[in-house]
Legacy VTK file of the C-alpha trace (Angstrom):
# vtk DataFile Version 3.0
C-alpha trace
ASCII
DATASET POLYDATA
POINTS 258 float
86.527 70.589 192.517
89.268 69.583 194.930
89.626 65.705 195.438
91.602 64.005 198.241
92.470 60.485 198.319
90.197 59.744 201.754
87.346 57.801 202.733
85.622 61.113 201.891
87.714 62.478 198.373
85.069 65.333 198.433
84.288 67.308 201.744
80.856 68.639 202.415
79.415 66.178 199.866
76.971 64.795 201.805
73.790 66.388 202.242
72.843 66.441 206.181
70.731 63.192 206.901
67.559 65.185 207.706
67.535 66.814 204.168
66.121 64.517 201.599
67.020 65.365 197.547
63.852 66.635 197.238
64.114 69.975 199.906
67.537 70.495 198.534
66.115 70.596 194.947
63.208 72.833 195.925
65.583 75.204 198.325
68.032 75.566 195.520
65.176 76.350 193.048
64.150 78.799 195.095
67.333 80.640 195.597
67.303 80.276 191.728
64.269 81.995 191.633
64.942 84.996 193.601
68.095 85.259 192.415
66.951 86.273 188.644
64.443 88.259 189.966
67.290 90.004 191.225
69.371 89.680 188.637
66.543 90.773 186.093
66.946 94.669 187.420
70.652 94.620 187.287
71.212 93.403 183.833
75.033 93.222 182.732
75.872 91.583 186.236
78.106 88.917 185.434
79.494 88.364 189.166
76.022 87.843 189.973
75.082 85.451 187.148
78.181 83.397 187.820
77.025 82.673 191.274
73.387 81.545 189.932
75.519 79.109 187.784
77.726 77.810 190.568
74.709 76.906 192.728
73.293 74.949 189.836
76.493 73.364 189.156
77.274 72.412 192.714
73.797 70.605 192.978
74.692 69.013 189.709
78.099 67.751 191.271
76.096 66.801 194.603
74.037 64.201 193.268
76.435 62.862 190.832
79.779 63.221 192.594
79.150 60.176 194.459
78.691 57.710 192.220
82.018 59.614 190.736
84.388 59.084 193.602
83.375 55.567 194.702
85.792 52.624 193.822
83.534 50.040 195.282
82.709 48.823 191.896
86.738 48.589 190.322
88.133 45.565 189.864
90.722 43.820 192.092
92.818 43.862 188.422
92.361 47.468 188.665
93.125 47.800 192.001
96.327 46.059 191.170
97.545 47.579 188.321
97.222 51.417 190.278
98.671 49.694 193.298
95.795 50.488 196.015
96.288 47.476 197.872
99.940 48.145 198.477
100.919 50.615 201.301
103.338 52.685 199.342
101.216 53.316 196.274
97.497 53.251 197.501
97.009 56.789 198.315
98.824 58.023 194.834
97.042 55.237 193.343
93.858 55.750 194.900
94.049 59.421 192.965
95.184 58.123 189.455
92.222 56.158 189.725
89.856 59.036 190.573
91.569 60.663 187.574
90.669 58.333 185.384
87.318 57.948 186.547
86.727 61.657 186.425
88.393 61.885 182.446
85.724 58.849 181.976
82.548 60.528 182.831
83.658 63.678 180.490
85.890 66.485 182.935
88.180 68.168 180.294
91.207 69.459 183.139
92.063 67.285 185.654
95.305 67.507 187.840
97.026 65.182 190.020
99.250 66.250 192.557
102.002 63.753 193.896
103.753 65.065 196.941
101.121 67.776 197.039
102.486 71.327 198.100
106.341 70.949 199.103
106.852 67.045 198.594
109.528 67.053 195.765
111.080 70.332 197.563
114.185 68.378 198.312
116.868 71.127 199.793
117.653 68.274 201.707
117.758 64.324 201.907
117.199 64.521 198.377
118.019 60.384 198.486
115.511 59.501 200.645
112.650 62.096 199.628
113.195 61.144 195.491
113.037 57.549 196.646
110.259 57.680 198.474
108.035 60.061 196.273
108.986 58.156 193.136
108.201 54.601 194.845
104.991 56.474 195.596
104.234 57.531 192.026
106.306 55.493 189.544
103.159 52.135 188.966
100.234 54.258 189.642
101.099 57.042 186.264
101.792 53.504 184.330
98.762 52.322 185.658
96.849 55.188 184.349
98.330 55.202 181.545
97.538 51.432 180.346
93.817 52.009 181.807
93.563 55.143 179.847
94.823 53.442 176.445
93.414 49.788 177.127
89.712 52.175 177.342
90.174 53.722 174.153
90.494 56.981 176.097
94.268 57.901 175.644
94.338 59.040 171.778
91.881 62.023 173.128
93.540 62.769 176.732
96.837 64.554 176.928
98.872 63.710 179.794
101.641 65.874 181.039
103.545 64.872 183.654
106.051 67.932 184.998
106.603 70.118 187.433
108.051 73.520 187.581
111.380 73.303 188.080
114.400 70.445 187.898
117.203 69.803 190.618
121.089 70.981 190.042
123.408 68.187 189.458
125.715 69.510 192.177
124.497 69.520 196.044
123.074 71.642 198.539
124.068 72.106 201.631
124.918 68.338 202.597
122.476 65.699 201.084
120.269 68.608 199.066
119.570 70.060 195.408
118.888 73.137 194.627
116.401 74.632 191.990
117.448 74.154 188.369
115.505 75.807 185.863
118.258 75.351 183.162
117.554 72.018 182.309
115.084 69.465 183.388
112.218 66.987 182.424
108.774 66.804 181.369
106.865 64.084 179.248
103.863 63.940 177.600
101.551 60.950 176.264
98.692 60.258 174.467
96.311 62.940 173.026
98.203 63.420 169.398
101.881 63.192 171.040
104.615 60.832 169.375
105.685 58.555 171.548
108.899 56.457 171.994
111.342 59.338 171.697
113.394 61.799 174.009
113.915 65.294 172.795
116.737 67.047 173.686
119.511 66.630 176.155
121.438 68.482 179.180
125.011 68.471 179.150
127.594 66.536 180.799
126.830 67.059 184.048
122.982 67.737 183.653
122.964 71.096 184.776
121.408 72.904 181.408
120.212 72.309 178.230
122.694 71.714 175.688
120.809 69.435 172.492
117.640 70.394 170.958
116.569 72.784 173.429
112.760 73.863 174.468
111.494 76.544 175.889
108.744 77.044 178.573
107.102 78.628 175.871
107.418 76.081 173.088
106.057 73.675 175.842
102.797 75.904 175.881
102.570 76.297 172.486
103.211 72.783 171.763
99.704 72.079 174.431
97.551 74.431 172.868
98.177 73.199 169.170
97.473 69.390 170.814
94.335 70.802 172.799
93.264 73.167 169.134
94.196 76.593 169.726
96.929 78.582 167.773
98.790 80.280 170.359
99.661 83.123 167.775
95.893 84.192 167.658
94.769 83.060 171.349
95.117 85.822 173.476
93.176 87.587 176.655
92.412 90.791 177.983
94.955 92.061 180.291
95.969 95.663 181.559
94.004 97.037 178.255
95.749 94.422 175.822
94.992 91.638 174.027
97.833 89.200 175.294
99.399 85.663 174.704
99.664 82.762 176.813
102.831 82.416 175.186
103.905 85.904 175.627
106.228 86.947 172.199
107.620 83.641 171.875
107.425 80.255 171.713
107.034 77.569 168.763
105.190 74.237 168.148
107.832 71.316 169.161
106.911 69.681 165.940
108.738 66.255 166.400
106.320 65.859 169.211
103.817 65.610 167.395
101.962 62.339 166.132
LINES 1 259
258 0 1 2 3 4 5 6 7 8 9 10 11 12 13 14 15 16 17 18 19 20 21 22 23 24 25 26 27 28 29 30 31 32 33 34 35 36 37 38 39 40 41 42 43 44 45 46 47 48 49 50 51 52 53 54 55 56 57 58 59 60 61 62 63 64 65 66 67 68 69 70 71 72 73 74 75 76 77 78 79 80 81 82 83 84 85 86 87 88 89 90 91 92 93 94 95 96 97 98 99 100 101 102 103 104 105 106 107 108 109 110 111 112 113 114 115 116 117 118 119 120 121 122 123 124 125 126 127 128 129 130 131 132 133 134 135 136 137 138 139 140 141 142 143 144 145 146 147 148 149 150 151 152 153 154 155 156 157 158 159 160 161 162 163 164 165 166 167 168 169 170 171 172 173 174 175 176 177 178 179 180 181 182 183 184 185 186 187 188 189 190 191 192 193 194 195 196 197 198 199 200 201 202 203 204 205 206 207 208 209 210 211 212 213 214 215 216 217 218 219 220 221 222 223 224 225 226 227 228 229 230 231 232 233 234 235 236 237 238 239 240 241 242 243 244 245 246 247 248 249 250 251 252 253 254 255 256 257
């Protein structure tokens, strides 16, 4: 489920005026209904079972979405403390608190884009683009995060905050950076982490790791043991193998961990 931060954060929600709940329930049962039929003579079908399921679930998320996405009913101390009523933070705001609401009502993945596709992309006017986007972002993740805790909903939601790359210390062009995967940032809070503490450091000039270094991999691994899987024994089917999300590597970051 995509959510934008918009009088209408779902699209197509609505069910056409002329369409009570009632002829949606009994169209959808219907479809239901000759669906098994038609799955019962193709047994083993699970493309065709997953779409039964998605039907029910998107009538599930049509009559309770609403209630969802509405902030009619927040607090203007909430509304503060994500920044909604101020121009540079309500829209970034405005989907921190959707986030929260969603975690609240039981979703188990929910992600939050700031600067959505290319925002952070900063080849060039890295000044003004970091300035902006972290004006943007910097109160409404506090926000969530002191909503989250202050709710007694932060010991059991993991928030990660990253992206996929960092920025090289040295420029681009004129007033750009260029991608850095060498050495960059990522934090985590909440959910089992220990917080309070940096681990690990770039050098001088912040170009790559030089102190306690992580790997992407530890990173994964250090998820899944917070979430309850082993990454040594989870593992899919792919290309005829059983394979890890962590590939051949990759160890628990221990002094992360609560």
């Amino acid at each position: 489920m995509i959510v934008v931060s918009d009088t209408s954060p779902i699209l197509n929600l609505q069910t056409p005026p002329q369409t009570s709940d009632l002829q949606q329930r009994r169209t959808l049962d219907f479809i239901n209904r000759m669906n098994r039929e038609h799955l019962r003579e193709r047994q083993g079908d699970s493309d065709l079972a997953a779409r039964i399921a998605a039907y029910e679930l998107a009538f599930r998320m049509q009559v309770q979405a609403p209630e969802v996405v509405s902030i009619a009913g927040e607090t203007a101390a909430t509304r503060k403390l994500y920044g909604i009523e101020r121009r540079e933070t309500a829209e970034f705001g405005l989907r921190c608190l959707l986030a929260r609401r969603i975690v609240e009502r039981g979703v188990r993945f929910v992600q939050v884009y700031c600067g959505d596709t290319n925002g952070w992309d900063a080849h060039s006017n890295i000044e003004e683009n970091h300035t902006r986007l972290c004006l943007q972002s910097d109160l409404p993740i506090a926000g969530l995060l002191k909503d989250l805790k202050s709710r007694g909903l932060l010991d059991s939601t993991l928030v990660i905050w990253g992206g996929e790359f960092g920025r090289t210390p040295m420029s681009e062009g004129t007033t750009g950076r260029d991608h850095n995967p060498h050495g960059f940032t990522m934090w985590l809070a909440g959910g089992g982490i220990k917080g309070g503490q940096v681990i690990g450091a770039t050098d001088a000039v912040g170009l790559g790791a030089a102190e306690e270094k992580t790997h992407v991999h530890d990173a994964h691994a250090t998820i899944l043991h917070l979430l309850g899987f082993n990454h040594l024994k989870l593992t899919f089917r792919h290309n005829g193998r059983n394979e890890r999300l962590t590939d051949n590597f990759g160890e628990v970051i221990e002094k992360a961990l609560a």
